[in-house]
GUKOLPA-906561 format. One record per residue (C-alpha): residue number from 1; residue in three letters; y, z, x. Coordinates in steps of 0.5 Angstrom, whole numbers. Example, Ala and Ser with C-alpha at 12.3 -4.5 7.8 and 13.67 -1.06 7.14 Angstrom:
<recs>
1;ala;-9;16;25 $
2;ser;-2;14;27 $
</recs>
This chain:
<recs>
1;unk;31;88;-68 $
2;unk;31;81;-68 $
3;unk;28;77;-75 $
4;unk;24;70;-76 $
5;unk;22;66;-82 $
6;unk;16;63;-83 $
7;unk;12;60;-88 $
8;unk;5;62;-85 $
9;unk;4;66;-80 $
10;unk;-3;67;-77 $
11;unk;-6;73;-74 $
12;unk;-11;71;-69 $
13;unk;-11;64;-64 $
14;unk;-17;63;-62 $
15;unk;-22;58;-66 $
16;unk;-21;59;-73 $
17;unk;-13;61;-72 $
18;unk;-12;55;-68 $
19;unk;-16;52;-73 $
20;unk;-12;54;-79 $
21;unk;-6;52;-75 $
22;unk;-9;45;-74 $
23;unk;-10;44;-82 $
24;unk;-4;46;-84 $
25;unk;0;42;-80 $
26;unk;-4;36;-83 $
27;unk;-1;37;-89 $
28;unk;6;38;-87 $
29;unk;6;46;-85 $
30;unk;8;49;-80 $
31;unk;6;56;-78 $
32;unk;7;61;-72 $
33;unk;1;63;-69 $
34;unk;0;71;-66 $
35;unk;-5;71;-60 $
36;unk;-6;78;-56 $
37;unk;-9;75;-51 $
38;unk;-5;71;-45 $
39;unk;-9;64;-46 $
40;unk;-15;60;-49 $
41;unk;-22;62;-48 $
42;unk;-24;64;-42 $
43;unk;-33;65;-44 $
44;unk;-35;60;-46 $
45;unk;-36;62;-54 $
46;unk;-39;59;-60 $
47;unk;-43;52;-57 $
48;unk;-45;49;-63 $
49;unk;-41;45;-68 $
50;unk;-45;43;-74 $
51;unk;-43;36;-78 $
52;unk;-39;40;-83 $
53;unk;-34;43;-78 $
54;unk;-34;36;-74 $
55;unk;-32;33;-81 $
56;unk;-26;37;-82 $
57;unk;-23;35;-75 $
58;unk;-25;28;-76 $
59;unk;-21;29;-83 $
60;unk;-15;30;-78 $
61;unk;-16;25;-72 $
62;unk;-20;30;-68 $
63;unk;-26;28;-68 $
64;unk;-27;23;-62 $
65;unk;-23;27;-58 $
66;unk;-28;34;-59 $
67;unk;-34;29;-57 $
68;unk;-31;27;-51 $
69;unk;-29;34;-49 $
70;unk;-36;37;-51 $
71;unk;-39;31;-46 $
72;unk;-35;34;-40 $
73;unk;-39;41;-41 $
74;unk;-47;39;-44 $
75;unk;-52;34;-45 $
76;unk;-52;32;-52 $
77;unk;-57;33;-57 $
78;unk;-61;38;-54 $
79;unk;-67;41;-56 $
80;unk;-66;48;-59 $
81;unk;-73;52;-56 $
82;unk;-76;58;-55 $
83;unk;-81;60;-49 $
84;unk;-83;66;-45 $
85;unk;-79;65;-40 $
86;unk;-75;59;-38 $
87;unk;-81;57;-32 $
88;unk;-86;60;-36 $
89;unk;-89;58;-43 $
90;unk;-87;54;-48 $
91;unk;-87;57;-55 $
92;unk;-84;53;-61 $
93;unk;-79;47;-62 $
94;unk;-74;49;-66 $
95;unk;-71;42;-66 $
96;unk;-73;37;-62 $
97;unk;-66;34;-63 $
98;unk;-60;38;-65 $
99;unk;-59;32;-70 $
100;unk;-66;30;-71 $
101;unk;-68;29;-79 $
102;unk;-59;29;-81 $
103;unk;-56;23;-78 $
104;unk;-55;20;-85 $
105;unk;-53;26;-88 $
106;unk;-45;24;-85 $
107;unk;-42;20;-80 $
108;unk;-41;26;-76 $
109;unk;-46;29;-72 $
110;unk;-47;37;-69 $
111;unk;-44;37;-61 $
112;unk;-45;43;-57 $
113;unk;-38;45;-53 $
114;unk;-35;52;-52 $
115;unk;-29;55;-54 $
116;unk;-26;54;-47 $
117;unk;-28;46;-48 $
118;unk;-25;47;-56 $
119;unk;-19;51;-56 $
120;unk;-14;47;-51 $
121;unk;-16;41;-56 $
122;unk;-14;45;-62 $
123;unk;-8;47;-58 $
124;unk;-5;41;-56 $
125;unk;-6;39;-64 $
126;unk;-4;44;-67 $
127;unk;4;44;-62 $
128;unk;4;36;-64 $
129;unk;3;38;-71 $
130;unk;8;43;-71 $
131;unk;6;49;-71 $
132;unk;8;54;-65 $
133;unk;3;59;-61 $
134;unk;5;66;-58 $
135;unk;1;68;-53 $
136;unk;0;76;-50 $
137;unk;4;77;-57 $
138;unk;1;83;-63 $
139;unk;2;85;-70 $
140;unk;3;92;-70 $
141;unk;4;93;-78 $
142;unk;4;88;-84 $
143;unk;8;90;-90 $
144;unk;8;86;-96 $
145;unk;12;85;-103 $
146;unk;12;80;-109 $
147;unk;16;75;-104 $
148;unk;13;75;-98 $
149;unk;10;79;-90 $
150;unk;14;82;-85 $
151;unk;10;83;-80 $
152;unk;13;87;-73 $
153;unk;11;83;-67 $
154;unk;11;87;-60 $
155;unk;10;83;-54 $
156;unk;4;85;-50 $
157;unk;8;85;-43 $
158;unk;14;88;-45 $
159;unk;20;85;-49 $
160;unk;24;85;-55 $
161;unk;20;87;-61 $
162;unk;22;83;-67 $
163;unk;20;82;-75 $
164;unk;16;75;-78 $
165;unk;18;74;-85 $
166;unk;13;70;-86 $
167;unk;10;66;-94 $
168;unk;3;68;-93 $
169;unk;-1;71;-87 $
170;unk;-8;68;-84 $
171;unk;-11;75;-82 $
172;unk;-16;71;-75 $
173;unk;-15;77;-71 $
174;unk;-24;78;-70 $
175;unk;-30;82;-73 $
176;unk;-26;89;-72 $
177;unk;-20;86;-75 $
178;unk;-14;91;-76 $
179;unk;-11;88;-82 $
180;unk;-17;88;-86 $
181;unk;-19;95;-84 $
182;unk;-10;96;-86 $
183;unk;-12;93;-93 $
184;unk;-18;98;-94 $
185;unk;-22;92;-96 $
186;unk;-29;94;-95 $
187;unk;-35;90;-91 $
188;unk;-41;89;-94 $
189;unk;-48;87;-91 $
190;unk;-52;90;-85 $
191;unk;-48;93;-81 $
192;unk;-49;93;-73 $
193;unk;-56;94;-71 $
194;unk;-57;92;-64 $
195;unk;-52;93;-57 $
196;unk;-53;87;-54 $
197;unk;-49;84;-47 $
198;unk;-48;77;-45 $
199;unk;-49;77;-37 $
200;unk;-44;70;-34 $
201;unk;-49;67;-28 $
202;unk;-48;63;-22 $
203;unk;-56;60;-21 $
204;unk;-59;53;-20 $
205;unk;-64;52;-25 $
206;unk;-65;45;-24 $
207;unk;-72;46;-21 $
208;unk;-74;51;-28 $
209;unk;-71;46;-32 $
210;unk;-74;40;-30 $
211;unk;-73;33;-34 $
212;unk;-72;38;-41 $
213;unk;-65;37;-45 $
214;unk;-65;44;-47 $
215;unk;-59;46;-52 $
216;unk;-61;53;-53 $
217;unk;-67;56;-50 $
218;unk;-70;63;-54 $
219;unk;-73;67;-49 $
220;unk;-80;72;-52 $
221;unk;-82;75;-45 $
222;unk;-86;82;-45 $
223;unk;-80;86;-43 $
224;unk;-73;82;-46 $
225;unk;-71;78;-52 $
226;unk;-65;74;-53 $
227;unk;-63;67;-50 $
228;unk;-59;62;-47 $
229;unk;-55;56;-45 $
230;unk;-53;53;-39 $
231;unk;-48;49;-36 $
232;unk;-48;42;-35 $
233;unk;-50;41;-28 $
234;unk;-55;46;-28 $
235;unk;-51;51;-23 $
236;unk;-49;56;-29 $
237;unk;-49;59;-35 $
238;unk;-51;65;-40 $
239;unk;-56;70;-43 $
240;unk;-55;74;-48 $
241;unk;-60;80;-49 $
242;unk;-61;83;-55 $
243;unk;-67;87;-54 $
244;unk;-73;89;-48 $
245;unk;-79;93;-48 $
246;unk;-82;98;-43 $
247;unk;-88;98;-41 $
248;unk;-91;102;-46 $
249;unk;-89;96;-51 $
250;unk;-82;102;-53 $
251;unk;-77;97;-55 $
252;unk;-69;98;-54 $
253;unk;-63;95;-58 $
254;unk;-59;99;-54 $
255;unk;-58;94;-48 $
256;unk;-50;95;-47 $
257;unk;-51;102;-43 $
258;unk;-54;99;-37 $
259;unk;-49;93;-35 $
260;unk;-50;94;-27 $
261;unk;-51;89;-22 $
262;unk;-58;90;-21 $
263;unk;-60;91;-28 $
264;unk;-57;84;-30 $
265;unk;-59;80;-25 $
266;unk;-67;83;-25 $
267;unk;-66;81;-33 $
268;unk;-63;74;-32 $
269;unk;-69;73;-27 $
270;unk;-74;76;-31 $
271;unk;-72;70;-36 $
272;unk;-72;65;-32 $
273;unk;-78;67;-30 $
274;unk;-76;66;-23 $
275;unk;-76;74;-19 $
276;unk;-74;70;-12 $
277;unk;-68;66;-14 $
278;unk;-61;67;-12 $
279;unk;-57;69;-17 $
280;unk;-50;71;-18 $
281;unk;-46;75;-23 $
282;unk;-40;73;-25 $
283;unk;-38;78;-31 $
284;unk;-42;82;-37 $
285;unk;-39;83;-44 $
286;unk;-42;88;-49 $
287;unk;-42;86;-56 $
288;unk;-46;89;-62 $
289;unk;-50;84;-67 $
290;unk;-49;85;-73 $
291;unk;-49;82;-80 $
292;unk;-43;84;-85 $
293;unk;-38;81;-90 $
294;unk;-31;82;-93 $
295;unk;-32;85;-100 $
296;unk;-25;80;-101 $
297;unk;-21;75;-97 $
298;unk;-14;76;-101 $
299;unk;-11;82;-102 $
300;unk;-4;80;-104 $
301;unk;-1;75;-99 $
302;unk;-5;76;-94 $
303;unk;-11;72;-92 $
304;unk;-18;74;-89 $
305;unk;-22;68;-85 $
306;unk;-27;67;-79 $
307;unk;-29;74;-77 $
308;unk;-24;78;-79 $
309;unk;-28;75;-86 $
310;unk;-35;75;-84 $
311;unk;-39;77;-78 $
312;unk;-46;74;-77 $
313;unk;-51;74;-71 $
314;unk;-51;68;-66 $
315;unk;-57;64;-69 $
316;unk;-56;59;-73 $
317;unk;-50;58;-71 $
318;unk;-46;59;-77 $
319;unk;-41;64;-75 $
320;unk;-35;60;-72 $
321;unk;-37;54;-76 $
322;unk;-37;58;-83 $
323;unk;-29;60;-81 $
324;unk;-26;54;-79 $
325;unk;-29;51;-86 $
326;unk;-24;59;-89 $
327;unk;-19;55;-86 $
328;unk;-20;48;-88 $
329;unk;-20;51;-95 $
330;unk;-15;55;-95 $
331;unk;-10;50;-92 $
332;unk;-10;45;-97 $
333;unk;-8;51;-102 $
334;unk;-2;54;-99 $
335;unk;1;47;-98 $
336;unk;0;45;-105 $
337;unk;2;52;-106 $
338;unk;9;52;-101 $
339;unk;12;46;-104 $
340;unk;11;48;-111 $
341;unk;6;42;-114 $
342;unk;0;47;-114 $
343;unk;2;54;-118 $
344;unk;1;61;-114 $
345;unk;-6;63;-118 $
346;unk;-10;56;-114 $
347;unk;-9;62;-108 $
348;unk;-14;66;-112 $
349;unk;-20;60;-112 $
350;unk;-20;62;-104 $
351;unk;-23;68;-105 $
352;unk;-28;65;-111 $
353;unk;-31;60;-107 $
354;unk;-30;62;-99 $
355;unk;-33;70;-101 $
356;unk;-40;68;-103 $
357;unk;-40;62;-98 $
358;unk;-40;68;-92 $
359;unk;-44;72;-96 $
360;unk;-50;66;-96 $
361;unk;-48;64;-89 $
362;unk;-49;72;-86 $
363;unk;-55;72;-90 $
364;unk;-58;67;-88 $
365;unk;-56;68;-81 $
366;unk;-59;75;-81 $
367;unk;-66;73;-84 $
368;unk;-66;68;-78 $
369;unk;-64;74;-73 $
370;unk;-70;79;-76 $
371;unk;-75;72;-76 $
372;unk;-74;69;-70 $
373;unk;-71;76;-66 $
374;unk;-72;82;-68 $
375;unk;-78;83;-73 $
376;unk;-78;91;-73 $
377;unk;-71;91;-77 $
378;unk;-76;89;-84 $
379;unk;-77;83;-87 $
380;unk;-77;86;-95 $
381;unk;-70;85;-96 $
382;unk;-69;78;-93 $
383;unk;-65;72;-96 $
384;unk;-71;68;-96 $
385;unk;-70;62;-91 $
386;unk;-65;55;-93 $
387;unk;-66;50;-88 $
388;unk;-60;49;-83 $
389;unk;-57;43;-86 $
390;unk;-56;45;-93 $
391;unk;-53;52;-90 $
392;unk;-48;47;-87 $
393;unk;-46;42;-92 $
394;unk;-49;43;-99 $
395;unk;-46;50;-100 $
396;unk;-42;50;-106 $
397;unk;-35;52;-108 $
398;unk;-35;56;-115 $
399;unk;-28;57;-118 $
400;unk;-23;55;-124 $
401;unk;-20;50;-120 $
402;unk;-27;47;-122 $
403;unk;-30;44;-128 $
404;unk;-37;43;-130 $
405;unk;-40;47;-123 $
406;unk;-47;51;-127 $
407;unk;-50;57;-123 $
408;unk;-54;53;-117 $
409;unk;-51;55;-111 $
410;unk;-53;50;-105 $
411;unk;-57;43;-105 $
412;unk;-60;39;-100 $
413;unk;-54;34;-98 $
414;unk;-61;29;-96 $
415;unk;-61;29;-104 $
416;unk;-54;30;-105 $
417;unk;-51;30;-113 $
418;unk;-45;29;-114 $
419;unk;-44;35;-118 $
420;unk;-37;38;-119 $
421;unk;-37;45;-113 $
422;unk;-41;41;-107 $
423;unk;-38;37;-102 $
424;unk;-37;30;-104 $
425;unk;-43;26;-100 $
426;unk;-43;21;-95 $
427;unk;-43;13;-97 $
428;unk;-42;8;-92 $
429;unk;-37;3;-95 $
430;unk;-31;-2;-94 $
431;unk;-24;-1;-96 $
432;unk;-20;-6;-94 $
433;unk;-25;-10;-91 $
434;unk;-26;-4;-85 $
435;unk;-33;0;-85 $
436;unk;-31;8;-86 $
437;unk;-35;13;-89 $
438;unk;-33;15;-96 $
439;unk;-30;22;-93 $
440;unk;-26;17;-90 $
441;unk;-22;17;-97 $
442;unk;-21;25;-97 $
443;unk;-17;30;-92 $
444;unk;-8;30;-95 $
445;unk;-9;28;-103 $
446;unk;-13;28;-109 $
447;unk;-18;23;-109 $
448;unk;-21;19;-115 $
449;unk;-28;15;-114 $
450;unk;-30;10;-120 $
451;unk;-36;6;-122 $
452;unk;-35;-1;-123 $
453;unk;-32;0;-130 $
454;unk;-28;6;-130 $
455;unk;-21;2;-129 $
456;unk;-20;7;-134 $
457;unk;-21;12;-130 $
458;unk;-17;10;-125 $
459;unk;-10;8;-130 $
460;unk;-11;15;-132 $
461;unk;-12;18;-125 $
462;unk;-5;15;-123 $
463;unk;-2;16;-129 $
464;unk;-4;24;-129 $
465;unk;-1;25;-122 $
466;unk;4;22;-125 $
467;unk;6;28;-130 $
468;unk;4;33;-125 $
469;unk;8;29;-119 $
470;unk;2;30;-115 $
471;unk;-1;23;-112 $
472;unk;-8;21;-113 $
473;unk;-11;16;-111 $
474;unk;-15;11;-114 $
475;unk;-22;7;-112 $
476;unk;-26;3;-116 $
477;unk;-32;1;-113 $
478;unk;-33;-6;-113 $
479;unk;-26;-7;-112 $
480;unk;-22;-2;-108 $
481;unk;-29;-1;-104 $
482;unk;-34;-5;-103 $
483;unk;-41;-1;-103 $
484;unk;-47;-6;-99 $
485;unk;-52;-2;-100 $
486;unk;-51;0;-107 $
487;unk;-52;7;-107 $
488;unk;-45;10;-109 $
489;unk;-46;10;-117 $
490;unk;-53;15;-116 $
491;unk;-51;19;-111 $
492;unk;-45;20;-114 $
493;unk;-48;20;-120 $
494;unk;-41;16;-124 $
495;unk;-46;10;-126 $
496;unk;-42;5;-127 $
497;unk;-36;7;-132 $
498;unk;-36;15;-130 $
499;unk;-31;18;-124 $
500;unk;-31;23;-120 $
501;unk;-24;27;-117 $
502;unk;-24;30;-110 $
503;unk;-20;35;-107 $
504;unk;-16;34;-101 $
505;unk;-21;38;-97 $
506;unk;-27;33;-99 $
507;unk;-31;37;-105 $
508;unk;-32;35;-113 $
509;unk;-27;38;-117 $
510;unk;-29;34;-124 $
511;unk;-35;29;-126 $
512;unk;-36;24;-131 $
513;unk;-42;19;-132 $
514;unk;-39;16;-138 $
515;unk;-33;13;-141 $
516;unk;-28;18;-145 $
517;unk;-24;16;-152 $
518;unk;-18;20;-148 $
519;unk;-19;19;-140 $
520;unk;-11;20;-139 $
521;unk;-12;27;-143 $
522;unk;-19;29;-139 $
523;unk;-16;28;-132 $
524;unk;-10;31;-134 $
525;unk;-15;38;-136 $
526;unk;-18;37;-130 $
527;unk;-13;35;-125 $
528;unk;-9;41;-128 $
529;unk;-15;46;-127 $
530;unk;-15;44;-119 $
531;unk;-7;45;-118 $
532;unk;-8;51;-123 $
533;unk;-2;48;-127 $
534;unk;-7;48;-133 $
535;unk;-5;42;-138 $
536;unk;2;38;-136 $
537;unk;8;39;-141 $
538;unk;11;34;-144 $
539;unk;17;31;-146 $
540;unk;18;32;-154 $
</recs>
């Protein structure tokens, strides 16, 4: 058998495994990526990316090559709706616009594109960065010690089977993750509670849709539940059924026990509301909606992210989002951590901020689900409902690499605070005479962002990098950047002689809106608590 080292492997090569990949390599790491499957997405899977994620990729030059891609496979900015059936009535607006009302909220905006859109992106990203990806490939056992993972990697169409040694290991290998169940880490939450199918179809819908730009299309008939979206030209695309009734007004959850040709096609014209129209059925997948959450997403050297961590139904949209942030998290830690400027218990933070962040987001995608899908599950136990764009970018990471975060756990980034736990907002500045975003600033290091009399700061900020041997860069607003609309020092709440220090993955790991007798000694204890270093030692 044959024997490889890595410094990461990751379990799993479809959107966050790809995604993770991507992360690392920005900051220097390379990683082998294990897929069982024998390419990229080949369903058009998880159509919405909301701003935050757009934020992660934009950190890694991606962004504008996402948003080309997605305009190849849908209209943008479409409504989100629901009706009685696509020719049928209209029953309530969900959006008008997927961005209305979030436009200042960041410079990025929610695109729609599917993973057969997505993932040859992160493909070719994640090889350029160095990472490399196998194809038809398995992990058959995980073991681990106080040094590292070896994992048994066995070629799917036959061929050597062979042993990774890797650092750490990224378990993105789905829902039904078998190093998760390995690891006997338990999933909390709702379990299944509908067998539902998406049915793959060839139709022109071109006369039903009209003039409307419908992004997703909920449909409440009398007899199905469910929704879907279509492709760009309109002679395609995909419903999802969760639920019918019968005559009697019975309801069954039980859907995927009927997949036959007949029986997709009635149901997809059923919510067209068109009985007449030619229809095709290209293929049918069985899948069960459910809304569960890993208890913990460490256990030793290996890592859970995206769904092998949480498990959320479609609505909302936050399912695959939620794990490619996992993975934007956790990357910066591990290379901080692999090349020794951060100490091994940072890796500890991962589950301390990520865990309750999926545990919110599954909550609020099943309360969307119960509300807007299937009210007979009960509404008593609801999360009560938390609009979109908070889920998205005002959640909050509570760890000990932050200092000063209270007990909030989300915030409306229209009314963003600064506070250290929360996603650093969006300002427009100039830096060096160019118009950028100040999460521009952010992405690989360290980041400082002082009002206009915290030279202090900014003399301390350097000079603890310094005795850590961490860079940290330094922004004096007024003088490194220039902020036209004069916002900066209340949304970030420094004022003019406080600082803010941010982390590479762009959220505020310590805050002061004041001057302090000893500023070298505070950034010291705060940028010690980020890199889990604890005070730096000195020369006697």
């Amino acid at each position: 058998m044959s024997h490889e080292d890595v410094p990461v492997l990751i379990v799993g090569g479809s959107l966050v495994g790809l995604s993770t990949a991507v992360f690392l390599g920005h900051h220097g790491v390379p990683s082998l990526v294990l897929e069982r499957h024998r390419g990229t997405a080949i369903h058009p899977r998880a159509a919405l990316v909301n701003q935050r994620t757009m934020e992660t990729y934009r950190a890694v030059g991606l962004e504008d090559q996402i948003e080309e891609a997605a305009a190849r496979e849908f209209v943008q900015n479409g409504a989100i709706v629901s009706v009685d059936s696509l020719g049928g009535k209209e029953l309530d607006w969900y959006f008008r616009f997927i961005n209305e009302g979030v436009e200042d909220l960041s410079p990025s905006r929610r695109v729609f594109i599917t993973q057969i859109g997505l993932e040859p992106v992160l493909l070719a990203a994640a090889e350029r960065l160095g990472a490399r990806i196998e194809y038809a490939a398995e992990a058959v056992s995980v073991e681990q010690d106080a040094d590292g993972v070896s994992v048994a990697v066995r070629p799917r169409d036959g061929g050597e089977e062979r042993t990774v040694r890797a650092r750490y290991l990224v378990a993105a290998d789905g829902a039904h993750s078998p190093i998760r169940e390995r690891l006997g880490i338990r999933q909390l939450g709702h379990g299944s509670f509908s067998d539902s199918i998406t049915i793959y179809f060839r139709a022109d819908v071109r006369r039903l849709m009209g003039d409307r730009n419908l992004s997703v299309i909920y449909v409440f008939g009398p007899r199905l539940q469910g929704f879907f979206r279509f492709s760009i030209d309109l002679q395609a695309g995909f419903l999802v059924v969760n639920s019918t009734s019968d005559e009697d007004g019975k309801r069954s959850v039980r859907i995927g026990e009927d997949m036959s040709g007949p029986t997709c096609i009635a149901y997809v014209r059923e919510a067209l509301g068109d009985p007449e129209l030619p229809v095709e059925i290209e293929n049918v997948q069985r899948w069960s909606a459910s809304a569960e959450y890993a208890e913990r997403l460490r256990e030793g050297r290996v890592f859970l992210a995206g769904d092998s961590a949480h498990v959320m139904p479609p609505t909302g949209g936050f399912g695959g989002n939620n794990g490619v942030q996992d993975g934007y998290d956790l990357a910066w830690k591990l290379a901080y951590v692999l090349d020794g400027r951060a100490k091994e218990s940072l890796l500890d933070t991962y589950d301390a901020e990520r865990q309750p962040v999926g545990a919110f987001t599954t909550e609020q995608a099943y309360t969307r689900y119960v509300l807007r899908l299937d009210p007979s599950l009960g509404k008593e136990d609801l999360m009560p409902i938390v609009p979109e764009a908070p889920v998205e970018l005002g959640y909050r990471h509570r760890s000990d690499a932050v200092l000063g975060a209270d007990d909030e756990t989300w915030e409306d980034p229209a009314t963003p605070s600064g506070r250290p736990g929360f996603r650093a907002p969006h300002v427009p500045v100039t830096v060096d005479g160019a118009e950028r975003s100040t999460l521009d600033l952010f992405g690989r290091e360290f980041v400082l962002v002082a009002g206009p009399d915290g030279e202090s700061w900014c003399a301390a900020a350097r000079a603890a990098g310094e005795s850590f041997g961490v860079r940290v860069q330094a922004y004096r607003l007024g003088s490194e950047l220039t902020d036209a609309a004069g916002v900066l020092e209340a949304t970030y709440g420094t004022g003019a002689e406080g600082a803010v220090l941010v982390r590479p993955d762009g959220f505020v790991a310590w805050r002061a809106s004041a001057p302090h007798p000893d500023p070298e000694d505070e950034l010291a204890r705060a940028l010690g608590a980020a890199l889990g270093r604890g005070a730096p030692v000195t020369a006697a």
